[in-house]
C-alpha positions as CSV (number, residue, x, y, z in Angstrom):
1,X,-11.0,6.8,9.8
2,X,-14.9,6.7,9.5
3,X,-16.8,5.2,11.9
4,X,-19.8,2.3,11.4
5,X,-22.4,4.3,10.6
6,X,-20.2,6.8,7.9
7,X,-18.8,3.5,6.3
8,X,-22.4,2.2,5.8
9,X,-23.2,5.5,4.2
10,X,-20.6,5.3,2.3
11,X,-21.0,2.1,1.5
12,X,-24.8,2.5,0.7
13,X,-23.6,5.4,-1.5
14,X,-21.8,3.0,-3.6
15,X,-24.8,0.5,-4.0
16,X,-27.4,3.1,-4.6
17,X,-25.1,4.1,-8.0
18,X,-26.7,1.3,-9.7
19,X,-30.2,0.8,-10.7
20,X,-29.8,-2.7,-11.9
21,X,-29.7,-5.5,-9.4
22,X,-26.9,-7.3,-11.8
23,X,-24.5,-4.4,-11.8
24,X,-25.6,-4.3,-7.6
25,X,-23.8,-8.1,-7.8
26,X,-21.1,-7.6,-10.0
27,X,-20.4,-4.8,-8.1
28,X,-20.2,-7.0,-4.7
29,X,-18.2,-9.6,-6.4
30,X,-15.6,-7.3,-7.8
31,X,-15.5,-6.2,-3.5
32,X,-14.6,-9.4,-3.0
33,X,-11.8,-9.7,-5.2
34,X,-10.1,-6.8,-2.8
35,X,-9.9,-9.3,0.1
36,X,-6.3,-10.1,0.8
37,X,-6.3,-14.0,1.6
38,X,-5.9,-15.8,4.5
39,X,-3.4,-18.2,5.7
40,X,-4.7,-21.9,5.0
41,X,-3.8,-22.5,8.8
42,X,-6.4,-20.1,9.6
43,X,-9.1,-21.8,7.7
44,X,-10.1,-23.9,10.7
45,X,-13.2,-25.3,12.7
46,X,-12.9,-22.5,15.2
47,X,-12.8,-19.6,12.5
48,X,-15.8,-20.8,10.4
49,X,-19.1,-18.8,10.3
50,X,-22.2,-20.6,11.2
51,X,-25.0,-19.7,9.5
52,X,-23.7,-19.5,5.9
53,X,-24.6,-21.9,2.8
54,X,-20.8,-21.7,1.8
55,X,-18.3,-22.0,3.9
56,X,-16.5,-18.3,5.6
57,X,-13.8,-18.0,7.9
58,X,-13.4,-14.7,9.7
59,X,-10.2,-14.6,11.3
60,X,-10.0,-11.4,14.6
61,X,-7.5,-10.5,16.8
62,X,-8.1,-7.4,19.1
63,X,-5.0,-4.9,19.7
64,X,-5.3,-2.0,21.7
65,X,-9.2,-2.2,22.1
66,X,-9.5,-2.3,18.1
67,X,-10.9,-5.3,16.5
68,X,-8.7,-6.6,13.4
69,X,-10.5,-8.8,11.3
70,X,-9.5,-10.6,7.8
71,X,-11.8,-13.4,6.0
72,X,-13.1,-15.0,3.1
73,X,-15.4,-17.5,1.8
74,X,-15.4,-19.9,-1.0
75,X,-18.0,-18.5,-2.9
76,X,-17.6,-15.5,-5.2
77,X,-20.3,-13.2,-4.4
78,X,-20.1,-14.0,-0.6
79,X,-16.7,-13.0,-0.5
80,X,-18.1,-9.3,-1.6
81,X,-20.2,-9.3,1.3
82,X,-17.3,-10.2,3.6
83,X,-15.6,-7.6,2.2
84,X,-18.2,-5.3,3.2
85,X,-18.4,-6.6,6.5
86,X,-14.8,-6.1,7.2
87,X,-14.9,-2.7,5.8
88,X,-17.6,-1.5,8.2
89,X,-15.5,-3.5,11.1
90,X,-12.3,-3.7,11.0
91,X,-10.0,-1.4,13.0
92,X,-13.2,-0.6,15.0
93,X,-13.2,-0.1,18.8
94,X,-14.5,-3.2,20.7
95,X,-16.7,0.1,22.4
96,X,-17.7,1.4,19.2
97,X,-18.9,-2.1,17.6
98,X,-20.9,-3.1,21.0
99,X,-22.5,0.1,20.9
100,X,-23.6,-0.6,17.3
101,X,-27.4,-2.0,16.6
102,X,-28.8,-1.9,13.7
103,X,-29.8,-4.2,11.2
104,X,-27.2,-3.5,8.2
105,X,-28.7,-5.5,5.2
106,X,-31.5,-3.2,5.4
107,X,-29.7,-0.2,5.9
108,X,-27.3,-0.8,3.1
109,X,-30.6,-2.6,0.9
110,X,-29.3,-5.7,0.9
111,X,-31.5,-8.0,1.4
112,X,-33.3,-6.8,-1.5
113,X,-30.9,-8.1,-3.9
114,X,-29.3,-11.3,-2.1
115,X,-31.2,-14.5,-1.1
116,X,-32.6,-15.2,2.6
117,X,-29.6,-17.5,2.9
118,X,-27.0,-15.0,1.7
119,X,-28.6,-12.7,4.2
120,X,-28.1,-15.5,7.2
121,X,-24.6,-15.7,6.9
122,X,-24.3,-12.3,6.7
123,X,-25.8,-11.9,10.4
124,X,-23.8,-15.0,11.1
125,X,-20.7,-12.5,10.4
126,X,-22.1,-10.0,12.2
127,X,-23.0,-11.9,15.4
128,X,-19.5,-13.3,15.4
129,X,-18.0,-10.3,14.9
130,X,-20.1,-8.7,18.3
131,X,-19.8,-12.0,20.0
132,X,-16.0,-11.2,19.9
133,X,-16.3,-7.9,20.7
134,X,-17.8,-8.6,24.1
135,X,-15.6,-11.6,24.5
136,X,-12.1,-10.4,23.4
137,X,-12.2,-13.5,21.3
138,X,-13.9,-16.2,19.4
């Protein structure tokens, strides 16, 4: 399994096939449709992502000091980008994602193409996703 940094490559890879801002978004919204949905139970108070303009629930449990994640959101393209988040980390050691600093929506040229809100609640992810890592939970 790749770790952060390869899966950003990767996924930077993928995004710098297109020229066209357009294809960038249908590219992230056809991501999205990959995510596997979560239990209704799960979309809860505690679960929810502040920081977004629609509404995303990332869902972790940690298991052998690897962080499992699963989430969505009720908006199309944001549910791309959750699906890129969970793709860099998912399955990740809690060591491997404290140890991790960088600023991914540059690094994958992301906040080019999505609006300053978009980008919030995609560090909203992000800083949940490290807050658990440091916490063992949400």
């Amino acid at each position: 399994m790749a770790n952060i940094k390869e899966t950003i490559e990767n996924i930077k890879d993928d995004l710098d096939f297109f020229d066209d801002e357009l294809d960038k978004y249908e590219y992230i919204i056809d991501l999205g449709k990959k995510l596997q949905e979560i239990e209704e139970s799960d979309k809860i108070e505690r679960n929810l992502v502040q920081g977004c303009t629609s509404q995303v629930w990332l869902v972790t449990k940690i298991t052998d000091e690897k962080l499992y994640v699963t989430g969505t959101s009720d908006a199309i393209i944001v549910k791309g980008l959750v699906y890129i988040i969970l793709s860099i980390f998912n399955e990740k050691t809690l060591q491997e994602i404290r140890e991790f600093d960088i600023n991914i929506l540059n690094e994958l040229g992301l906040a080019e193409i999505i609006t300053p809100n978009r980008q919030s609640g995609v560090q909203g992810m992000i800083k949940k996703i490290m807050e658990v890592s440091k916490n063992g939970s949400i």
